[in-house]
C-alpha positions in Angstrom: -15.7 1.8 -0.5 -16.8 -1.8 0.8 -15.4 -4.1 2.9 -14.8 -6.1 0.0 -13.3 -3.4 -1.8 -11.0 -2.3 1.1 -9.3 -5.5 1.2 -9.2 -6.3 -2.1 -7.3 -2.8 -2.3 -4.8 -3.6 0.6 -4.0 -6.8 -1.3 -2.8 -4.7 -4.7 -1.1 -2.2 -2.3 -3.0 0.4 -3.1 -3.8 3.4 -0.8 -6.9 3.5 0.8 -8.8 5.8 3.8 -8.5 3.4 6.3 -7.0 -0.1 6.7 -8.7 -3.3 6.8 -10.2 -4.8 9.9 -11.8 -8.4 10.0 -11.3 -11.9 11.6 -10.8 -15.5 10.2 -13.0 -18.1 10.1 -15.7 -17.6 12.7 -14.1 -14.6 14.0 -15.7 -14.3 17.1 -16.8 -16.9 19.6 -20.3 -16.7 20.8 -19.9 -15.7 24.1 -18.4 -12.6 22.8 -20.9 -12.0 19.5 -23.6 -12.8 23.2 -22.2 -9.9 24.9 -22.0 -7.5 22.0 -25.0 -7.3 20.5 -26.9 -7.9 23.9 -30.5 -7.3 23.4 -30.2 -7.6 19.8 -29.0 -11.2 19.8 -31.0 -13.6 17.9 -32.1 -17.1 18.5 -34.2 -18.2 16.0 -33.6 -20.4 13.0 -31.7 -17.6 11.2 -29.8 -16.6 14.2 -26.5 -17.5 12.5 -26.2 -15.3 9.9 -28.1 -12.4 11.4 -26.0 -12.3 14.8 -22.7 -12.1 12.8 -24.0 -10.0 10.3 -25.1 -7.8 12.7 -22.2 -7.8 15.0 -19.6 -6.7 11.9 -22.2 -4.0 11.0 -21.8 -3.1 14.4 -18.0 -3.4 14.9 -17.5 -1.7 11.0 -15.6 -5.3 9.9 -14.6 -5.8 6.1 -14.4 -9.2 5.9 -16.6 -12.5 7.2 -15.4 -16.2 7.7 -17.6 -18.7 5.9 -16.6 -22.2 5.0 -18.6 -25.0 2.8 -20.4 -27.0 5.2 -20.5 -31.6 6.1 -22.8 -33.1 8.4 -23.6 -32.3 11.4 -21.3 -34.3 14.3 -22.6 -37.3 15.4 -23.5 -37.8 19.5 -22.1 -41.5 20.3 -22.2 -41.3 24.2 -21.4 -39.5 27.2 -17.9 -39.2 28.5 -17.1 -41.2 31.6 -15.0 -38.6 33.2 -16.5 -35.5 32.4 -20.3 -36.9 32.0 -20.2 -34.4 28.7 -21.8 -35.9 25.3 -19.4 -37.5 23.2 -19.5 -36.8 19.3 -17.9 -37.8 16.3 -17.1 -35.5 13.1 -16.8 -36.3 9.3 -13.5 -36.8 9.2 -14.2 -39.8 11.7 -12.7 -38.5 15.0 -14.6 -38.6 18.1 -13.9 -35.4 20.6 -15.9 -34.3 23.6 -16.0 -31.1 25.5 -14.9 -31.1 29.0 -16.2 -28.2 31.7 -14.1 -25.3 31.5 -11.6 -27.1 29.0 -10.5 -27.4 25.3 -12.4 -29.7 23.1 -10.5 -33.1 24.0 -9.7 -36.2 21.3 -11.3 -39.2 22.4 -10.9 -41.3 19.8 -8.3 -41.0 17.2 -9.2 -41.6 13.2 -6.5 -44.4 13.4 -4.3 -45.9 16.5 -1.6 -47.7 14.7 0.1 -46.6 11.1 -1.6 -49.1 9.4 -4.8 -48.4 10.2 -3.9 -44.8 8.8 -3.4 -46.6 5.7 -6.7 -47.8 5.4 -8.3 -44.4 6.8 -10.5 -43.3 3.6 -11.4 -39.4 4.0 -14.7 -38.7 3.5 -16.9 -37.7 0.5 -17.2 -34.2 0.4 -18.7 -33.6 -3.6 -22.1 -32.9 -1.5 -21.3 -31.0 1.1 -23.3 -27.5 1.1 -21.6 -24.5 -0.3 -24.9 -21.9 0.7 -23.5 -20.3 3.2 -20.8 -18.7 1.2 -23.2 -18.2 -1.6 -25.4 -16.2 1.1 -22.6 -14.4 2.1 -21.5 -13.0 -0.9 -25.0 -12.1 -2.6 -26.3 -10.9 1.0 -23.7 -8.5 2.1 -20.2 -6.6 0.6 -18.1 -8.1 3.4 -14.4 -9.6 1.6 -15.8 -13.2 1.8 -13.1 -15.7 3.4 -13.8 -18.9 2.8 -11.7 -21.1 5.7 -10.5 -24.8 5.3 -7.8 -27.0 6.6 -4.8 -28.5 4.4 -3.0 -31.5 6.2 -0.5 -30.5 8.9 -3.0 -28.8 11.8 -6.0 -30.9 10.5 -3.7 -33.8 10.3 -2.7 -34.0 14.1 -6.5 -32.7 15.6 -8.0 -35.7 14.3 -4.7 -38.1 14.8 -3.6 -36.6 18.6 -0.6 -34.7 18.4 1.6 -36.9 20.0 0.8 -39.9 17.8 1.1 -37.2 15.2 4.3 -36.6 15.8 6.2 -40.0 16.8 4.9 -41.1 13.4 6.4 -38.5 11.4 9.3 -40.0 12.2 8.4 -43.9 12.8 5.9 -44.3 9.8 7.1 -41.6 6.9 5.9 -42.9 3.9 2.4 -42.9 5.5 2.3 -40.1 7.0 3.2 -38.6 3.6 0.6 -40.5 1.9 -2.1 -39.2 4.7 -0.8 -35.3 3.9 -1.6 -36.2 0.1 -5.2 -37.1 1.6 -5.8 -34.7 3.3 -5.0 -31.9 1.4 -6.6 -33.3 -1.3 -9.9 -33.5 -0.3 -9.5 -29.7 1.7 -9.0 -28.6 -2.0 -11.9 -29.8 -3.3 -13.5 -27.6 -0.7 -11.5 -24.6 -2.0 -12.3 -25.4 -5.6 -16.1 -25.9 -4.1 -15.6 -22.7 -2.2 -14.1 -20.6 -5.1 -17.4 -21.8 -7.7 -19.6 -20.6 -4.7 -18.3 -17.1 -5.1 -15.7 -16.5 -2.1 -13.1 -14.0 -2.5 -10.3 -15.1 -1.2 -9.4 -19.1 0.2 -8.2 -19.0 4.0 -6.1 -22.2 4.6 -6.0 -22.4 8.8 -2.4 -24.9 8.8 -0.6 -24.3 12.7 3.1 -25.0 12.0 4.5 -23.8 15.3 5.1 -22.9 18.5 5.7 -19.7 19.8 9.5 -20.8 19.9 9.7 -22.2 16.1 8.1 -25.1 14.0 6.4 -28.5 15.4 9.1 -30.2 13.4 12.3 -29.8 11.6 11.8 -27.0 8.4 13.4 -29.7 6.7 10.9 -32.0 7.4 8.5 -29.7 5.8 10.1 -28.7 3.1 10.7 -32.3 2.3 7.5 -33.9 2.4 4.7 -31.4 3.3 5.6 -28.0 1.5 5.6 -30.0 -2.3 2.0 -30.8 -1.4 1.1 -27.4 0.0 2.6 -25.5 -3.3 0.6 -28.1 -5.4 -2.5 -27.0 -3.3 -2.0 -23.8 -3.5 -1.2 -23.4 -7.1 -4.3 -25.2 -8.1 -6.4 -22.6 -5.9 -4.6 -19.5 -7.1 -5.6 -21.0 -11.0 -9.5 -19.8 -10.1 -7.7 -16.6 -9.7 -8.3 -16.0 -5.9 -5.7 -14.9 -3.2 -4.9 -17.6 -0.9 -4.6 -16.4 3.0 -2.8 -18.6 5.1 -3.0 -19.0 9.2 -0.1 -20.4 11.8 -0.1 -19.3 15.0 3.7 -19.5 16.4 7.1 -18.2 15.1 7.3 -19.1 11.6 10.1 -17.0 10.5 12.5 -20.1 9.6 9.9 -21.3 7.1 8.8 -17.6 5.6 10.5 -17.6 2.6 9.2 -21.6 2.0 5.2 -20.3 2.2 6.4 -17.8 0.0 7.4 -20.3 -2.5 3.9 -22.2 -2.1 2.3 -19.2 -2.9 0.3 -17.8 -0.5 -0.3 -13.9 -0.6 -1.2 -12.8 3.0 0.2 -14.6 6.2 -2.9 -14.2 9.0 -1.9 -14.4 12.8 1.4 -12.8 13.8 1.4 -13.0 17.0 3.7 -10.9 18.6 4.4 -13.0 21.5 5.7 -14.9 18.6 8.4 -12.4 17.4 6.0 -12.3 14.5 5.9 -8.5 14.2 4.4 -7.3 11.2 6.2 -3.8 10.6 9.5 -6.1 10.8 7.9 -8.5 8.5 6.6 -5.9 6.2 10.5 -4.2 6.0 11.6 -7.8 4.7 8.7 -9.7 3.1 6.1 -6.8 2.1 6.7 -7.0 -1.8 6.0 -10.5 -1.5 3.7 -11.1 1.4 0.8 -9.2 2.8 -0.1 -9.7 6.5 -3.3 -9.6 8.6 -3.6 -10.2 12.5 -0.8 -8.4 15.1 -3.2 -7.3 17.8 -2.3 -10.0 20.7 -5.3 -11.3 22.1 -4.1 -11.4 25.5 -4.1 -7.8 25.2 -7.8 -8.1 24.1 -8.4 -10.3 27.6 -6.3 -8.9 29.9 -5.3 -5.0 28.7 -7.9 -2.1 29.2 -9.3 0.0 26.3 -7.1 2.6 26.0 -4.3 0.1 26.1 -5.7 -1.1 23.3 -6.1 1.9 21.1 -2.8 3.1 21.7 -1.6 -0.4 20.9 -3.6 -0.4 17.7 -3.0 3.0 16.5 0.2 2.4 16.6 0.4 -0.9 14.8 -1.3 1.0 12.3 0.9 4.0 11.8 3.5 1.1 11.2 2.4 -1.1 9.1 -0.2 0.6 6.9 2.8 2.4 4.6 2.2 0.7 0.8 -0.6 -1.2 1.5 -0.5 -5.1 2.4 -1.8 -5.1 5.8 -5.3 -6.2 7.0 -6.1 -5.5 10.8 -6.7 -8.2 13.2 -6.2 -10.6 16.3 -3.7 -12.3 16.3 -6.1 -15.4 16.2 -9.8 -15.3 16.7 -11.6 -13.1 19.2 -11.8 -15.8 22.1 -14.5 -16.1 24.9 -12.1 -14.7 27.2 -11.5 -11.4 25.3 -13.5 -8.4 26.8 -15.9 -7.2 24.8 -14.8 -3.6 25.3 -11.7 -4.0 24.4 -12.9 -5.2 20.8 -14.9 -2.4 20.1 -11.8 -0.3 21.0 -9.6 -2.1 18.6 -12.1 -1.9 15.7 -13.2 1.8 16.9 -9.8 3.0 16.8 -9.2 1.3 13.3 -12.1 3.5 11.4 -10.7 6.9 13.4 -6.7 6.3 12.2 -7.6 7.4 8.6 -5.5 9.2 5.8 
């Protein structure tokens, strides 16, 4: 059985040897695809595709992150703090990466609500869709194809803050920037879906680790009509549609139900987001991927790990509808033997 068939199996609840492993989007940061493959690591022109081909041949993943692909960011200076390059992205936000940091906002796509008015998002009818093509005639991974909608993707290029004091200051526009933005992220599933993907990712964070960035109502108010509109339209090309929050989400569960999606990714459970509780409420409706906490990846030791793992497994794998995973992405600060444990001890718990 392939990767691609594995999942696709998981997602009908049907039975199969093993469950699903794999990662969202990228999956693994480079440092970490660096320390696994070692000697093997690639840097020529290629070195893309064959590192991360290489490193899920060598983990035993089912699944691989691509995403239709803009321009490349544009360098416009050097920060005056942090003397680190400072570059701007399609959507028209300019970030730069400080030393030991997160990627910090530098400039904002808009700095007053009527300048978010006038914000036009860009052109995407020629952005390149190879890369999923490549993935999907190259290889039998479950191809992902990852995008934003308008809530996470919304604040990053806004600033959170500004984000947020507008949501309740400037309603009708921030409305009419969701409609925007989630427009133009589904022409990249629709792109995505006519490239050959099979399934649509939509990476959305809705919430802390405590509950929701704003009021449910809120959402289900003015964001959640959009996202079901989205949605629908993907799930007509007949695809499954994944969705991704970190943070507790369990007020607003039955709401992404009603948009649609078919697998909730993340569930972090530092969160309360555990997915043999989930399962026991939401499985005939929802299928979840994720529940390994990647703390427990930086901080834990391998056999923490597989005991960790094995037993997620034993929990959640009854009836199908569960897909192996961080809880996020594999991040830098993950150690890399504790990955291997994870996915080693996912191809030994078989049926």
């Amino acid at each position: 059985m392939t990767g691609r068939d594995r999942v696709n199996a998981a997602l009908q609840r049907k039975a199969t040897s093993r469950v699903p492993v794999g990662e969202i989007g990228g999956g693994y940061t480079e440092l970490i695809v660096q320390k696994l493959l070692a000697e093997d690591y690639e840097t020529g022109p290629d070195a893309y595709f064959q590192n991360h081909l290489k490193l899920r041949q060598l983990l035993g993943a089912d699944i691989v992150g691509a995403r239709v692909t803009g321009p490349e960011v544009v360098v416009t200076g050097i920060h005056p703090d942090w003397q680190t390059e400072t570059y701007r992205d399609f959507w028209g936000a300019t970030y730069t990466q400080p030393p030991e940091a997160t990627v910090q906002l530098v400039e904002p796509i808009a700095s007053t609500p009527e300048a978010l008015v006038e914000w036009t998002p860009p052109d995407v009818s020629q952005f390149d869709k190879s890369p999923i093509q490549r993935w999907k005639q190259d290889t039998d991974f479950f191809v992902l194809a990852t995008l934003n909608a308008g809530f996470d993707l919304g604040y990053e290029i806004l600033g959170f803050e500004r984000f947020l004091m507008w949501t309740m200051q400037a309603r009708d526009v921030m409305k009419s920037y969701f409609r925007k933005l989630i427009s133009t992220n589904l022409q990249l599933a629709l792109m995505s879906a006519e490239a050959g993907a099979d399934g649509i990712l939509i990476a959305d964070d809705l919430a802390f680790n405590t509950g929701t960035f704003v009021d449910p109502n809120y959402l289900r108010e003015d964001y959640f009509p959009l996202l079901k509109d989205m949605i629908g339209k993907i799930k007509a090309t007949g695809l499954p549609v994944f969705f991704h929050s970190d943070g507790d989400l369990r007020s607003i569960i039955p709401d992404l139900i009603d948009c649609g999606i078919d697998v909730l990714q993340s569930c972090d459970p530092n969160a309360n987001m555990d997915i043999p509780t989930l399962k026991e409420e939401y499985g005939q409706q929802l299928a979840f991927m994720g529940n390994i906490d990647v703390d427990l990846l930086a901080n834990g030791t391998p056999e923490q790990v597989r005991q960790t793992t094995k037993s997620l497994i034993r929990d959640a794998r009854q009836g199908g509808g569960f897909i192996l995973g961080a809880s996020n992405v594999v991040a830098s600060y993950c150690q890399p033997e504790n990955v291997v444990a994870m996915y080693k001890t996912a191809h030994e718990e078989t049926e």
